[in-house]
C-alpha positions as CSV (number, residue, x, y, z in Angstrom):
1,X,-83.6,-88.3,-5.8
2,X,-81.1,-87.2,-8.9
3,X,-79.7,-83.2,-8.0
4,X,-79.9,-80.6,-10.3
5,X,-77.5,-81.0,-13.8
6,X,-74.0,-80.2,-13.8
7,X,-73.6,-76.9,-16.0
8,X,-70.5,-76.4,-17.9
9,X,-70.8,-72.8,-18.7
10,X,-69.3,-70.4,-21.8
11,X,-66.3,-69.9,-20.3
12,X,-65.3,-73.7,-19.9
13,X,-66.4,-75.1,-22.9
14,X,-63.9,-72.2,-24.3
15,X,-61.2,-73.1,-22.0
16,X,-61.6,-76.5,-23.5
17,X,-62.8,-76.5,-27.3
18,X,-59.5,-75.4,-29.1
19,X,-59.4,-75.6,-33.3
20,X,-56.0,-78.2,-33.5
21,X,-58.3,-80.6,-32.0
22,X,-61.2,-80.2,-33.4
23,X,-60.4,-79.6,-37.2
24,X,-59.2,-83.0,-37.2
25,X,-61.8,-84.5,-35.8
26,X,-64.3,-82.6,-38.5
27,X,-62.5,-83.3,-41.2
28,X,-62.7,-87.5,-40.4
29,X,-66.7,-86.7,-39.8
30,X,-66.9,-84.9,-43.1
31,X,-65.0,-87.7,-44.9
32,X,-67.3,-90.5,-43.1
33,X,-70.6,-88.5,-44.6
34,X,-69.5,-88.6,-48.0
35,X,-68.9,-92.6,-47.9
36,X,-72.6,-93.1,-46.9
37,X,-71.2,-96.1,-45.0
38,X,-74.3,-96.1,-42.6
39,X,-72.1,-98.3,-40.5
40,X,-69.9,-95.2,-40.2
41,X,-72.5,-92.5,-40.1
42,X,-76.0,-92.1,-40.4
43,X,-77.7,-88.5,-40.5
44,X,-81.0,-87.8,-42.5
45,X,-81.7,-84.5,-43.9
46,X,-82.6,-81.8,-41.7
47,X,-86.5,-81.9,-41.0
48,X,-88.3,-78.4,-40.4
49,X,-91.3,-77.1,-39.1
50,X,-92.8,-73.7,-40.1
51,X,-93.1,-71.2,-37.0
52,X,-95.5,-68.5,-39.1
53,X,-97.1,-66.5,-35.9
54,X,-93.0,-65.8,-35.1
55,X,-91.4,-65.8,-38.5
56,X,-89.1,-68.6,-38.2
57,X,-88.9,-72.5,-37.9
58,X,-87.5,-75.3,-36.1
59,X,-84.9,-77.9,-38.0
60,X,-83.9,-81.1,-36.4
61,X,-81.0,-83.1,-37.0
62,X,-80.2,-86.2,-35.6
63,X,-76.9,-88.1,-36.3
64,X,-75.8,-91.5,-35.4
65,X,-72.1,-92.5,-35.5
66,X,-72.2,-96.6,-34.8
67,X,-68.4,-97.2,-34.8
68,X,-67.6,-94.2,-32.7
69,X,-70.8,-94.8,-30.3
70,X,-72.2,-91.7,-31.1
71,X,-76.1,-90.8,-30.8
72,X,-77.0,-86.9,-31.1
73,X,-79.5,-84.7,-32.0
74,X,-79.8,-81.4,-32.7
75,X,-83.3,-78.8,-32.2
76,X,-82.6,-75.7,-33.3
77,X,-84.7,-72.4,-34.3
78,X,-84.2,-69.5,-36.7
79,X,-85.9,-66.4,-37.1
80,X,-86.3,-63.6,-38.9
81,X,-85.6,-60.3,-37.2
82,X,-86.9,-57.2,-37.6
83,X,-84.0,-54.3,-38.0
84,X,-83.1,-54.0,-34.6
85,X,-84.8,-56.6,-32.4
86,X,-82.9,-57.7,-29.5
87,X,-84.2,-61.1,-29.6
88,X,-81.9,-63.7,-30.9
89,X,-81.9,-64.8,-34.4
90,X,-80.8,-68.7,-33.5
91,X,-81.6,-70.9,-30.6
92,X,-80.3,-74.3,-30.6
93,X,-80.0,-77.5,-28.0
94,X,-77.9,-80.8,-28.9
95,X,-78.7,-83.9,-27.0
96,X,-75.5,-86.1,-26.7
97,X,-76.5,-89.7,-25.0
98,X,-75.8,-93.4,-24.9
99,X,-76.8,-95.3,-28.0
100,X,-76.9,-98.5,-25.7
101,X,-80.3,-96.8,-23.8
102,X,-81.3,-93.9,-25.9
103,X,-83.7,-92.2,-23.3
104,X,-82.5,-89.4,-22.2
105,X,-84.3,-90.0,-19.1
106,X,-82.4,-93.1,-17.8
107,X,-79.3,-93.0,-19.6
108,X,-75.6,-93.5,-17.4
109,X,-74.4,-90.5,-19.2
110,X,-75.8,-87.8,-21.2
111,X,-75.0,-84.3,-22.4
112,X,-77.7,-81.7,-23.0
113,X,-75.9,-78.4,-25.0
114,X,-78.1,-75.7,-24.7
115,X,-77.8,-72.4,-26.8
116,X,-79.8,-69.2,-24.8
117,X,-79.4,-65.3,-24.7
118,X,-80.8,-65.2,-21.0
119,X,-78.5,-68.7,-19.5
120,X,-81.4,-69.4,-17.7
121,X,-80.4,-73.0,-16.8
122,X,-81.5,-72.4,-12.9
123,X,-85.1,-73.0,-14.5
124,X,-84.2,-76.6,-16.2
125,X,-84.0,-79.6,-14.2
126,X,-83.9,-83.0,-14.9
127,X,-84.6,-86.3,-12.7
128,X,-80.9,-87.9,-14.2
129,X,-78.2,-88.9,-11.9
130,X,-75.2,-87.8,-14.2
131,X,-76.4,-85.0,-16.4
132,X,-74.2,-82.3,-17.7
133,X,-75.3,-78.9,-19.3
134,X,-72.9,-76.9,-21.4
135,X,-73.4,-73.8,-22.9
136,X,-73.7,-74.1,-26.8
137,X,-73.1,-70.8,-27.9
138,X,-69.3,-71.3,-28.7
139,X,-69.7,-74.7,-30.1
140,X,-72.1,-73.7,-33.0
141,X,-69.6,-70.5,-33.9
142,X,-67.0,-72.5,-33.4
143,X,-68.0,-75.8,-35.6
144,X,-69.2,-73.5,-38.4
145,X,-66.3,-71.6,-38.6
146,X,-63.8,-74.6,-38.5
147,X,-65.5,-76.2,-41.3
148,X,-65.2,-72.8,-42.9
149,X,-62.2,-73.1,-42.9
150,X,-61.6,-76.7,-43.9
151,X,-63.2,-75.4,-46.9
152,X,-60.2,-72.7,-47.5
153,X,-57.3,-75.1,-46.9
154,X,-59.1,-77.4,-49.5
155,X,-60.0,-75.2,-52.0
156,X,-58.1,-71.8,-51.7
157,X,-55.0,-70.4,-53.8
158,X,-52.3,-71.1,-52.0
159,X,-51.3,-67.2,-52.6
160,X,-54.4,-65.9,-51.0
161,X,-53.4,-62.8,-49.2
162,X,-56.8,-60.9,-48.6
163,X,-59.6,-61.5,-46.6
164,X,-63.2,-60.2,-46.6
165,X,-65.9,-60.8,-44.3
166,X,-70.1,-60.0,-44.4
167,X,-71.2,-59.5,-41.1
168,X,-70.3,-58.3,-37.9
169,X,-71.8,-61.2,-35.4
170,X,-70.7,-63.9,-33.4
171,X,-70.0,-66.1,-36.8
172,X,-68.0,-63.6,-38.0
173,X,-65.9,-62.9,-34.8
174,X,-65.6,-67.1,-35.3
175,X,-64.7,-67.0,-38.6
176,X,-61.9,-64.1,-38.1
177,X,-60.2,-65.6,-34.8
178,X,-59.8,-68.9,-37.1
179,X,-58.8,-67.7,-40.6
180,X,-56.2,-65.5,-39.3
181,X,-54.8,-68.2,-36.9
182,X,-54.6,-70.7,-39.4
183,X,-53.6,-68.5,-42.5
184,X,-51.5,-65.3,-43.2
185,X,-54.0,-62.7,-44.5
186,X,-52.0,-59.7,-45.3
187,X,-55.5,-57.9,-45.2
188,X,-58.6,-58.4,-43.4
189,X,-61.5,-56.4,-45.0
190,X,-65.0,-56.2,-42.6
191,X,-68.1,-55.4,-43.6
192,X,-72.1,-53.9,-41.8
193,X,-74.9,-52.8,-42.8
194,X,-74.0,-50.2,-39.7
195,X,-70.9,-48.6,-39.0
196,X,-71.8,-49.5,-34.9
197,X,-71.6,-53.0,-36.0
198,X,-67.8,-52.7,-38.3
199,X,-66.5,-50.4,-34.7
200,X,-67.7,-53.0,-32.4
201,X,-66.4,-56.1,-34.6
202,X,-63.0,-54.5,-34.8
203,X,-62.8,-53.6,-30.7
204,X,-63.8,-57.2,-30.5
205,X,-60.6,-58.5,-32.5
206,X,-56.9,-58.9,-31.9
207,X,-55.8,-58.0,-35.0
208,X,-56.2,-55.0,-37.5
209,X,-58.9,-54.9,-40.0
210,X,-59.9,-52.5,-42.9
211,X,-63.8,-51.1,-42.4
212,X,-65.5,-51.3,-45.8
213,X,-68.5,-49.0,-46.3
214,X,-69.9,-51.0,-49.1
215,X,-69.9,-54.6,-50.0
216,X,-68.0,-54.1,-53.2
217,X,-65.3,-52.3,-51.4
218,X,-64.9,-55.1,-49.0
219,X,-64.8,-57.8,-51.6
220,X,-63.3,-56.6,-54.9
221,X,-59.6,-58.2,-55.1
222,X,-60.1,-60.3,-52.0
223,X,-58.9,-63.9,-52.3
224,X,-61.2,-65.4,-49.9
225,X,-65.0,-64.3,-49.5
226,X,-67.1,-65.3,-46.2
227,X,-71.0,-63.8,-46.1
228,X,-71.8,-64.1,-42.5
229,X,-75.3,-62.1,-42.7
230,X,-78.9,-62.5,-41.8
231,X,-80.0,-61.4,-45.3
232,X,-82.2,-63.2,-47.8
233,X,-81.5,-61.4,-50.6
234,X,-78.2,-60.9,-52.9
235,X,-75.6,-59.2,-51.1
236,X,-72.3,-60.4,-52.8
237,X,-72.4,-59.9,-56.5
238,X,-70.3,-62.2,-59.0
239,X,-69.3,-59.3,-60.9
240,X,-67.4,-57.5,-57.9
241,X,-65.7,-61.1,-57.5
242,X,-62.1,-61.7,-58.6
243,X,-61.5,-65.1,-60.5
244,X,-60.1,-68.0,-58.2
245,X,-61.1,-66.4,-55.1
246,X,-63.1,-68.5,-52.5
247,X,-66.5,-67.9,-51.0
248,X,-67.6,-69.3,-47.6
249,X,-71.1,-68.7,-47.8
250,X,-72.8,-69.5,-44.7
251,X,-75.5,-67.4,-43.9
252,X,-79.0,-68.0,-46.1
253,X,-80.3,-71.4,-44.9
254,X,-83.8,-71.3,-46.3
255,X,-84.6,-72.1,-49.6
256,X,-85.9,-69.2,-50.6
257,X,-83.2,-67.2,-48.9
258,X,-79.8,-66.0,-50.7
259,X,-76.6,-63.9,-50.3
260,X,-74.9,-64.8,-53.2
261,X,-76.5,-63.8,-56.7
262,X,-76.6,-66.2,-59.9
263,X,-73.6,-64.6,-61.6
264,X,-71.4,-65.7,-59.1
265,X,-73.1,-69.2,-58.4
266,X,-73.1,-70.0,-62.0
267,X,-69.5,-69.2,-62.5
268,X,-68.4,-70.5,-59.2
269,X,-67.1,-74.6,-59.0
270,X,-70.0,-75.1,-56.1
271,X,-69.1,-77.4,-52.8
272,X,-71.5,-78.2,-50.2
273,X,-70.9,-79.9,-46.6
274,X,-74.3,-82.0,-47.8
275,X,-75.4,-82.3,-51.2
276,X,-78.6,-83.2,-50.0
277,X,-78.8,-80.8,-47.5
278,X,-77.6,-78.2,-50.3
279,X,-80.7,-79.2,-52.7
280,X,-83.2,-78.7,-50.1
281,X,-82.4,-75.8,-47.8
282,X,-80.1,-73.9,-49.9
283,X,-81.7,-70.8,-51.7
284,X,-78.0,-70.2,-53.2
285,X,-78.4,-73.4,-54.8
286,X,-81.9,-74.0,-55.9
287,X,-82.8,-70.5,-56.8
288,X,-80.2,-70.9,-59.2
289,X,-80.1,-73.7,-60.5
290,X,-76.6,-74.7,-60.4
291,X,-75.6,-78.1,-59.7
292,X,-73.3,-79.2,-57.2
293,X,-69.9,-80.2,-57.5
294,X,-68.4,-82.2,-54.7
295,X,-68.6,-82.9,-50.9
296,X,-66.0,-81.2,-49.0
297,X,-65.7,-84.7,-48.1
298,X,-65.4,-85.9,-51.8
299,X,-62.8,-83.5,-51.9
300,X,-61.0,-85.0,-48.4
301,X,-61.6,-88.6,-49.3
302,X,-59.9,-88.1,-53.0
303,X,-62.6,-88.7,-55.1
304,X,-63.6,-85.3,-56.1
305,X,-61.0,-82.6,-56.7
306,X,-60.1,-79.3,-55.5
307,X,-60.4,-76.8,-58.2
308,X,-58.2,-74.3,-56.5
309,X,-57.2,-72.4,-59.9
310,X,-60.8,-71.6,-60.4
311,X,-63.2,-69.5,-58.9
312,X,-65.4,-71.6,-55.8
313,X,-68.4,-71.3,-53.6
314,X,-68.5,-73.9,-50.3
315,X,-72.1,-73.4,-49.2
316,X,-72.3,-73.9,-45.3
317,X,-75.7,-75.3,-44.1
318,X,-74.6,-77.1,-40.8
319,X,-74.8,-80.6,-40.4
320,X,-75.8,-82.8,-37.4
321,X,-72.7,-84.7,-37.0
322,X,-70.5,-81.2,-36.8
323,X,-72.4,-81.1,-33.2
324,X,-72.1,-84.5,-32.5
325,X,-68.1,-84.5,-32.7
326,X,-67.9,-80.8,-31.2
327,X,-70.2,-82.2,-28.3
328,X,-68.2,-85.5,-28.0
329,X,-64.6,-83.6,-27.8
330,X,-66.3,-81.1,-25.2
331,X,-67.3,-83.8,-23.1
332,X,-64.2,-86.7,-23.2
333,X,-62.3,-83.5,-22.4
334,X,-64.6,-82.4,-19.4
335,X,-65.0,-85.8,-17.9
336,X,-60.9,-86.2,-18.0
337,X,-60.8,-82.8,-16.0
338,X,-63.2,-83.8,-13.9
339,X,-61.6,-87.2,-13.1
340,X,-58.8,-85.5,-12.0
341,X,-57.9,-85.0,-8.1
């Protein structure tokens, strides 16, 4: 009779997920999307299902990588907070297995990632000889962020010395520990509704930041934009946006929900990670009506440019395969540790 699953907990998978090794790795998976080589990648749009009674919805994403012997998928929920609510606003589990069996009941090895407030993995069991549970928390901030930031080497001036960041939560903490490793920000502007949230947020960093009590404080003169929020209206204005800066925009991934107004989309050379994904889940995008300009991997494969002198908006939605090679690196890592004596 099979034990109970390995866990690989919050702490390892952060001991063992570092950016050098993964930016690489996302950047080759973005590239491989934009091809639509299906022996490469294949990864259909996200599907959803309304959760009304709880104000929120479940998305799955499933991605298979046939040359890299990849198989994934990804369940994940969002929901709508009331101000204040404790609950979480995202819940997500990625299923890593063997393409060769595809049940994740039989297979020789599978990975099931699991996202949860409460880490209540005493309560899961599963009859599989070699299963492994790893926390998924720092993968999703982590994957998000990266590609963030894929999206600033890409398409940002060169120049940029200012950065401002929307939001306060674990994204943004994500998105801060990577744009200030990878670039040299001369200023890093933050952002909350609440001044609790800009006081914790700055505890919670190594470095210094300026606390904004508006949005237009935060963001006017800053070279690079990222909206990390929960809102689903407007919250960064084009008019408060200098020309040629960036925008990260990753919150707002319903489409009828929005951070960024139609002053600032409209002017804005638009990116996506999916163009597909951008036309059907993207409020930025649809409500709009702008159209899209490139891939980031259009951009990395060289068949779309990088507009750097102009001003740009890369709307973040999350794709399937981001988990899949996150999961993938956590796990050839972990079973070389584990091999070990």
């Amino acid at each position: 009779m099979a034990g109970p699953p390995v866990i690989i907990w919050e702490h390892e998978v952060e001991r063992l997920l570092r950016y050098k090794e993964l930016i690489p790795r996302l950047e080759e998976a973005l590239g491989k999307f934009s091809r639509r080589d299906s022996a490469e990648l294949i990864q259909p749009a996200r599907t959803t299902v309304a959760l009304q009674k709880h104000s929120g919805f479940m998305g799955l994403m499933p991605t298979y990588m046939e040359n890299d012997g990849v198989l994934c998928a990804k369940i994940v929920c969002f929901y709508k907070r009331r101000d204040g609510s404790t609950l979480p606003s995202t819940q997500a589990t990625v299923v890593l297995l063997d393409p060769e069996c595809g049940n994740v009941m039989a297979v020789r090895k599978t990975v099931l990632i699991f996202k949860s407030s409460l880490n209540s993995f005493r309560e899961v069991m599963f009859p599989v000889s070699n299963l492994q549970v790893m926390d998924g928390e720092v993968i999703t901030g982590m994957r998000t962020a990266a590609v963030s930031a894929i999206s600033a080497k890409l398409l940002m001036r060169s120049e940029a010395e200012v950065l401002a960041i929307l939001g306060t939560g674990r994204q943004a903490l994500s998105h801060y520990n990577i744009f200030t490793d990878m670039f040299s920000f001369k200023e890093v502007r933050v952002w909350s509704r609440s001044r609790e949230g800009v006081e914790r947020f700055g505890r919670s960093v190594s470095g210094p930041v300026t606390a904004c009590v508006s949005v237009e404080e935060a963001v006017r003169g800053a070279d690079v934009i990222v909206t990390v929020t929960t809102s689903t209206e407007p919250v960064l204005f084009g008019q408060w946006v200098k020309p040629g800066a960036h925008v990260a925009a990753v919150g707002a991934c319903r489409p009828d929900w929005r951070e960024l107004d139609d002053v600032l989309m409209k002017e804005a050379v638009v990116y996506v990670d999916s163009r597909e994904g951008a036309m059907t889940e993207s409020g930025d995008v649809i409500l709009s009506g702008v159209q899209v300009f490139a891939e980031l991997g259009d951009v990395i494969n060289g068949t779309k440019p990088a507009h750097r002198e102009k001003t740009t908006v890369f709307k973040s939605l999350g794709m399937g395969v981001q988990d899949a090679v996150s999961a993938n690196l956590v796990f050839d890592k972990w079973k070389t540790k584990a091999s070990q004596p």
